[in-house]
N, C-alpha and C positions, 0 to 999 in steps of 0.2 A: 504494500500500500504506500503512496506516496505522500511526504511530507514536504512541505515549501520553505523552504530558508530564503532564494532571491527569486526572482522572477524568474533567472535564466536556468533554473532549477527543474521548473515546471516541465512535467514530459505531459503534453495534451493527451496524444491518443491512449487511450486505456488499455487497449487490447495490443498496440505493439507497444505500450512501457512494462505490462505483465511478459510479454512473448521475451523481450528483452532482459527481464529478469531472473526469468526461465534457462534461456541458454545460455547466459552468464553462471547458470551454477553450475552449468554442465560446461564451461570453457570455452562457449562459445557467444559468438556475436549474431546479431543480426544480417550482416554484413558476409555470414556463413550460410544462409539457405539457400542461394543458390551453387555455392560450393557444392553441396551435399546433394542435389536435385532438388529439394524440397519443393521451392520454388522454380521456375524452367524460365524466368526471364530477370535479367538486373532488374529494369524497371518499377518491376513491384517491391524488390526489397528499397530501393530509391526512396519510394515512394512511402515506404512503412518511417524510414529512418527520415525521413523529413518532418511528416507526423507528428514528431514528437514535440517539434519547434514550430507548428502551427496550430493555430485550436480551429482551421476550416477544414482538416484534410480526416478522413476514416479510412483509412487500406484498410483491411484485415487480410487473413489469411480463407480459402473459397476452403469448403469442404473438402475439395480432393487433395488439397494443399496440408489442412490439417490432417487427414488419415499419414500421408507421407510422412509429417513430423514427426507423429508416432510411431511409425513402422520402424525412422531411421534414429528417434534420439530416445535413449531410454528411459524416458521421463517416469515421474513416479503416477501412481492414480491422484493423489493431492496437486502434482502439477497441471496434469489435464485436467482437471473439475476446475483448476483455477484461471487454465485459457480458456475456459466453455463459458467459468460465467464473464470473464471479460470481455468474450462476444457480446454477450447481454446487456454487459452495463453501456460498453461502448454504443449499442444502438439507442440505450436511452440518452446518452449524453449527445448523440449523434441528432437528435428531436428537439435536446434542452440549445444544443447550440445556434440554431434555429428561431429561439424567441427569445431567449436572455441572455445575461453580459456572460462572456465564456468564460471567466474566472468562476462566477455562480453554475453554469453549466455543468464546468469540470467538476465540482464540489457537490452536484447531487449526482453526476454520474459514477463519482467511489462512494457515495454513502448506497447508492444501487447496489453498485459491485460487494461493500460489505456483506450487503443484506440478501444478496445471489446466493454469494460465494457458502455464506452461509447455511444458507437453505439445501444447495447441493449439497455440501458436504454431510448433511444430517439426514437426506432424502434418498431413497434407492432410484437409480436410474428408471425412464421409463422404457421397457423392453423397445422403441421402437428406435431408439437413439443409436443412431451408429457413428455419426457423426457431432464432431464438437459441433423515422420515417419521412412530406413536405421538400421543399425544392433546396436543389445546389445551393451553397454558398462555394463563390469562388474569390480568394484571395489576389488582389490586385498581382502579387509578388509572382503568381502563377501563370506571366502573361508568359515571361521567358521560358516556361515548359511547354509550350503549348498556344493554341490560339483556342478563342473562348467556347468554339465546340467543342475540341479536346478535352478542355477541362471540365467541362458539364456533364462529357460522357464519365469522365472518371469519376465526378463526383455520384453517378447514376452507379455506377458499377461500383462502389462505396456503398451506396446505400441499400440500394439490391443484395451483394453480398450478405451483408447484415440481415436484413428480412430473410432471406435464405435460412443462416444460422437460425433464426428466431422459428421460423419453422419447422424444420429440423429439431427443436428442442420445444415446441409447445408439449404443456401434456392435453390438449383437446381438441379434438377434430375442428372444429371452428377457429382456434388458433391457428393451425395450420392451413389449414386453408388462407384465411387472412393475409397471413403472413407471404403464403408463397402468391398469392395474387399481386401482393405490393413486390417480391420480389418480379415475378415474369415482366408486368409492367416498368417496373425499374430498367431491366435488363432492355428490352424494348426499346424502352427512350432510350439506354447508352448506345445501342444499337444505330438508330436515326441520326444522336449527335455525330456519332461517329463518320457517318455517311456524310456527315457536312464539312468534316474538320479537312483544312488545309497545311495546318502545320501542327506536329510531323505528316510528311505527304504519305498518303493512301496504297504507295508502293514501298512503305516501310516497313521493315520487320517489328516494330516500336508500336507502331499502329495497328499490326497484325495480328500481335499478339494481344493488345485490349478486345480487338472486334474476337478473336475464339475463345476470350476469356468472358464475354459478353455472351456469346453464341452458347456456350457451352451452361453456362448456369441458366438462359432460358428454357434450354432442355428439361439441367437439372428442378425446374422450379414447374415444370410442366409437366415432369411425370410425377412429382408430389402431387399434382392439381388433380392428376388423374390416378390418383391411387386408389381404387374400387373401397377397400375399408373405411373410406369417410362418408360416404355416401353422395351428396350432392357435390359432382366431382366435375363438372363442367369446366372447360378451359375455357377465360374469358380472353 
């Protein structure tokens, strides 16, 4: 959990200052996942490690990214319960950043995370779990990564991701559903931005890799939609 002494102390995102925490006691950095394949492009780890130093940006890590984590760092079960619920809380600070001042943001998105972190660790998993909301904000500073499709897609593919995980761990058919409709929709928009964005150009691998990281969790978020066990399973 994090404590503030200066400003420049503050690690914003939740879910990579926990991830970061994590691989620190295992000897490594963030700056190691795509070493290890975890991750399969720089980009995302960039983007985690930036994160930290802004309170507009949410990477996390997609589902197929966390099973990888797992497979390749041997983390303990207290460390994984504590990136699942930092998915969670991340997405609630990811809502709070959205209406209020981001220092206040950050400040109810760990008292979330206390009170997750909490609940999972006292809670048995629910059998179905296998795996670990409102518009972009995009920070002026993020003109030089990007032009401002780019970064509306990313911030979509941020938010999406999240909804993703949040579905993924609801325990009620009506959560999940919810959830994976904000995420397909998400993915969608990133999708569209993407189509618009000029810089990086559209024959990039930089570019490429958002659009099947985009493509790939609509999927993922469309056969949650259609998982006969919820019942009203309609893809919208």
């Amino acid at each position: 959990m994090a404590t503030f002494t200066s400003p420049d102390a503050i690690r914003w995102n939740i879910f990579a200052r926990e991830l970061e925490d994590v691989l620190r006691a295992h000897k490594l950095r963030l700056g190691n996942l795509d070493d290890n394949g975890i991750v399969l492009y720089r980009e995302k780890v960039r983007r985690l490690q930036q994160s930290l130093k802004r309170p507009t940006q949410f990477p996390t890590l997609n589902p197929e990214e966390m099973d990888r984590l797992f497979a390749t760092i041997p983390l303990t079960a207290a460390e994984q319960t504590r990136l699942r619920a930092a998915l969670l809380a991340t997405a609630i600070e990811r809502i709070l950043m959205d209406r209020i001042d981001p220092y206040a943001a950050l400040m109810g998105g760990n008292d979330a995370f206390a009170i997750i972190l909490e609940a999972m660790q006292s809670a048995t998993p629910p059998k179905h779990l296998v795996h670990t909301k409102g518009g972009a904000m995009i920070d002026a500073d993020d003109e030089q990564d990007g032009d401002v499709a780019y970064q509306a897609a990313l911030a979509q593919i941020d938010r999406a991701t999240l909804a993703l995980h949040a579905s993924l761990h609801a325990t009620s058919g009506a959560a999940r559903l919810a959830n994976a409709h904000e995420a397909q929709s998400a993915f969608m928009s990133a999708l569209e931005q993407l189509d618009l964005t000029h810089r990086p150009a559209q024959t990039s691998e930089e570019w490429a890799a958002w659009r099947r990281e985009a493509l790939q969790g609509r999927q993922h978020a469309e056969a949650l939609l259609n998982d006969p066990t919820l019942g009203d399973n309609a893809v919208g």
